[in-house]
C-alpha positions in Angstrom: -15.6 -2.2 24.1 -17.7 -4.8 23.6 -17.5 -7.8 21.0 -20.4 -6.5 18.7 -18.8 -3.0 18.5 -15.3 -4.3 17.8 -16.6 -6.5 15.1 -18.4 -3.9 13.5 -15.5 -1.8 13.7 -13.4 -4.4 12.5 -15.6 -4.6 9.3 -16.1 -1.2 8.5 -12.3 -0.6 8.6 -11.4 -4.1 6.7 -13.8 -3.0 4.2 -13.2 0.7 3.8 -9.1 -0.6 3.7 -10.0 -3.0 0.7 -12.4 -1.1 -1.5 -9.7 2.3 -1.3 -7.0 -0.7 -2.1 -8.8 -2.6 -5.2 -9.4 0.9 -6.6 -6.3 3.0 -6.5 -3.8 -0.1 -5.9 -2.7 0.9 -2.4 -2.7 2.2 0.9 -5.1 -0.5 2.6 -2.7 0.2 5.8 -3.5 3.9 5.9 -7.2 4.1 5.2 -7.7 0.7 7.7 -5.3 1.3 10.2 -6.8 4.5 11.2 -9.5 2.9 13.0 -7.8 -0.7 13.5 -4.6 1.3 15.5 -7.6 2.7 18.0 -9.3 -1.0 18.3 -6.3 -3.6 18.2 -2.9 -2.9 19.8 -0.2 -2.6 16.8 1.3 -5.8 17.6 -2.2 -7.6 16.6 -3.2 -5.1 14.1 0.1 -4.2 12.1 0.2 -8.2 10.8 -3.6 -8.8 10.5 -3.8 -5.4 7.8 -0.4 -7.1 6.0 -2.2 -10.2 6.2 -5.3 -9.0 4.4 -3.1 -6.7 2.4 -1.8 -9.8 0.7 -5.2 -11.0 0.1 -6.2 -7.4 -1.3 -3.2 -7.3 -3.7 -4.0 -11.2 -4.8 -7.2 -10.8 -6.0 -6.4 -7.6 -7.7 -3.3 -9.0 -9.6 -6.0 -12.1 -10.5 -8.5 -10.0 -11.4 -6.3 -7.5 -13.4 -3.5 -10.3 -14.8 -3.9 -9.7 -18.0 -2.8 -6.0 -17.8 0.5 -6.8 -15.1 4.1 -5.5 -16.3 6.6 -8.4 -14.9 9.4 -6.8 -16.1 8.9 -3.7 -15.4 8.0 -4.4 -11.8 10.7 -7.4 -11.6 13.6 -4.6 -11.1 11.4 -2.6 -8.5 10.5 -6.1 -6.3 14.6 -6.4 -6.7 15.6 -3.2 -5.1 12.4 -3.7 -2.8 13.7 -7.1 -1.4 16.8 -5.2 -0.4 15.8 -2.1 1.7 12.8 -4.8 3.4 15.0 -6.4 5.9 17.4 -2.8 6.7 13.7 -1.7 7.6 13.1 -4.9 9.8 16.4 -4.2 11.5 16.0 -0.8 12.0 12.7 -0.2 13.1 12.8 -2.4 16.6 16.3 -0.6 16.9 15.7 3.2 16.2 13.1 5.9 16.8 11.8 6.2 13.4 8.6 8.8 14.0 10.5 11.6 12.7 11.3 9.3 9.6 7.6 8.7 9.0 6.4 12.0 9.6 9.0 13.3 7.1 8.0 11.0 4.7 4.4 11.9 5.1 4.9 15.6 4.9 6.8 15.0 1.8 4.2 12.4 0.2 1.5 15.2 1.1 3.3 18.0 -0.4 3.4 16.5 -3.7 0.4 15.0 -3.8 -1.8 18.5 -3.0 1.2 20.3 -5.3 0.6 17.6 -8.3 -3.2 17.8 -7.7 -3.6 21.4 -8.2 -1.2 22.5 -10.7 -2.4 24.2 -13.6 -0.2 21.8 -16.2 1.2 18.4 -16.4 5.0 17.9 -17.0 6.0 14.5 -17.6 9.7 13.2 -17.4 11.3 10.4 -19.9 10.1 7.2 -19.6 11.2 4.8 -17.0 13.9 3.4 -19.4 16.6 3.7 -16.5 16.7 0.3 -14.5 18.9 1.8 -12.2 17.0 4.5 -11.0 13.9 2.0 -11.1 15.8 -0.4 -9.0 16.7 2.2 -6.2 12.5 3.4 -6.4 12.0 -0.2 -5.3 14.7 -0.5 -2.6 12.9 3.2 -1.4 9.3 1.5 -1.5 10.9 -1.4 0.5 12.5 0.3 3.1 9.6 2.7 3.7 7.3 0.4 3.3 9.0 -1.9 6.2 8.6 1.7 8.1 5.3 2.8 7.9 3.3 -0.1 5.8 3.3 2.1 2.8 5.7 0.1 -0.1 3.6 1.3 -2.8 3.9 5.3 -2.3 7.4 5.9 -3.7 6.7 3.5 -6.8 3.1 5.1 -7.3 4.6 8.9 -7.4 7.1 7.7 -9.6 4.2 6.2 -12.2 3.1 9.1 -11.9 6.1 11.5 -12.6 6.0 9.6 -15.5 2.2 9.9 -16.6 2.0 6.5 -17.2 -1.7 5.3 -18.0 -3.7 3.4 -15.1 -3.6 0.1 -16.5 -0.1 0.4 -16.9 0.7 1.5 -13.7 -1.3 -0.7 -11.9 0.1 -3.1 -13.7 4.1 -2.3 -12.4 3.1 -1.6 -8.9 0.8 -4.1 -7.7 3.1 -7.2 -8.2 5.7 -5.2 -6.3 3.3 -4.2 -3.5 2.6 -7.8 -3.2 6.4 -9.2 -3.5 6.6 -6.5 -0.4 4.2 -7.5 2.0 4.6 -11.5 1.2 8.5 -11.1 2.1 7.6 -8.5 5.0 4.8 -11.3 6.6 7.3 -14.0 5.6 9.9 -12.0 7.8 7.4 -11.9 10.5 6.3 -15.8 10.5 10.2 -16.6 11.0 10.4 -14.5 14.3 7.0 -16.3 15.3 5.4 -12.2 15.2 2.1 -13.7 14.6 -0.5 -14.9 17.3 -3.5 -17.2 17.2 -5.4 -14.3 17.5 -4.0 -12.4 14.3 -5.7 -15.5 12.5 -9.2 -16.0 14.3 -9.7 -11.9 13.1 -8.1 -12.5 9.4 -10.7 -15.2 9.3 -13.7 -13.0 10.6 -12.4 -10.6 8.3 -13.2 -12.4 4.9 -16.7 -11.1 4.2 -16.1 -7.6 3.9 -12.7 -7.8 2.7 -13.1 -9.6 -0.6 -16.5 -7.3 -0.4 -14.4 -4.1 -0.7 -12.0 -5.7 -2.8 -14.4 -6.4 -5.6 -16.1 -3.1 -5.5 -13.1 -1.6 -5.6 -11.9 -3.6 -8.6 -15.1 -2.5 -10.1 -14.6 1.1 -9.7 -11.4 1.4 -11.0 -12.0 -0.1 -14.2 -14.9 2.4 -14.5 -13.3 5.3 -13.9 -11.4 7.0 -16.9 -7.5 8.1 -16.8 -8.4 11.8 -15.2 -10.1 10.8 -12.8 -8.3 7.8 -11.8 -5.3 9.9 -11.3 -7.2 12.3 -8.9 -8.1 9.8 -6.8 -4.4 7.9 -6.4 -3.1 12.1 -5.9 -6.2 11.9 -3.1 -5.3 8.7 -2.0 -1.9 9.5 -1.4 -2.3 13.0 0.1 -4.5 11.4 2.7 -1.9 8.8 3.3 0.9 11.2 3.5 -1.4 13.0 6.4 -2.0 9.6 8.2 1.4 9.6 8.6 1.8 12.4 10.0 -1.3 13.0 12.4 
């Protein structure tokens, strides 16, 4: 392949990563790292998609500050912090496919279920810090295992029926907390190449590009249809995953 084709590649999947992620909050890894895992071998492209990840989730959590829920997403990045490093351990160590192709058949499921049901039944609020605290250390360890941390805490939200400000509000800081630690983990074992930063670097333009059009998007959709798309979002996810 030549240079031209993978930089063109490159941007079309940076950008495509960052406007799905600056408009439903997540999944930058999935949409981007379908074309990426074809271009790049996973050792160059699993850190460059947490590196611009980071830089995804930073400029949404500027641009959306005023609506972020510390507390509420202080007990998830808690648990989270907890189940990153059992991932880290156990993912050079174990075949975890099955794991991953579980999850995404399960992620699927209720995303296709949830999106087509007839009715919406909400449970109790998410006044249970226990329960919110073993959500997070779920998003961390599956997020350590298949680059997804904001899945579990997304459904969740939305088990709930918590409104999109809200929501995005609890599960971006934690996203964030996740891949910061998770790339921190990753700089102490010396993961990252030279290389890794010359195409984070080429990868600017059209990443703050998607970014910002996807920031734009979400706050012009309205509460329906913001909650089809993350129920999209994630059924497609679930189905990267598994394909």
């Amino acid at each position: 392949m030549t240079d031209l084709a993978s930089f063109l590649l490159l941007s079309a999947a940076i950008f495509a990563g960052a406007f799905v992620s600056g408009l439903a909050g997540f999944a930058f890894s999935a949409v981007a790292g379908a074309i990426l895992l074809h271009v790049f071998q996973p050792l160059e492209a699993v850190p460059l998609m947490m590196a611009c990840s980071v830089g995804v989730q930073a400029a949404s959590l500027l641009a959306l500050r005023k609506t972020v829920q510390w507390k509420g997403s202080l007990v998830l990045i808690i648990g989270g912090l907890l189940g990153v490093p059992i991932a880290v351990y156990v993912l050079p160590n174990a075949d975890t496919r099955t794991f991953r192709v579980g999850f995404g058949v399960l992620v699927a499921l209720y995303a296709g279920y949830t999106l087509f049901r007839p009715t919406l039944t909400y449970i109790r609020q998410m006044d249970n810090q226990g329960r919110n605290v073993l959500i997070g250390f779920g998003g961390g360890l599956i997020g350590g295992l298949t680059a997804m941390p904001g899945a579990l805490p997304t459904i969740w939200c939305d088990m709930h029926g918590i409104p999109k400000n809200q929501q995005r509000g609890i599960v971006q800081p934690f996203i964030a907390a996740m891949q910061i630690f998770a790339l921190a983990l990753m700089l102490s074992r010396n993961d990252l190449s030279s290389k890794v930063l010359i195409d984070f670097a080429v990868s600017l333009p059209p990443l703050v590009a998607g970014t910002m059009l996807g920031i734009l998007m979400f706050r012009r959709v309205d509460e329906a249809t913001f909650r089809r798309i993350i129920l999209l979002v994630l059924f497609f996810s679930g189905l990267s995953l598994v394909i």
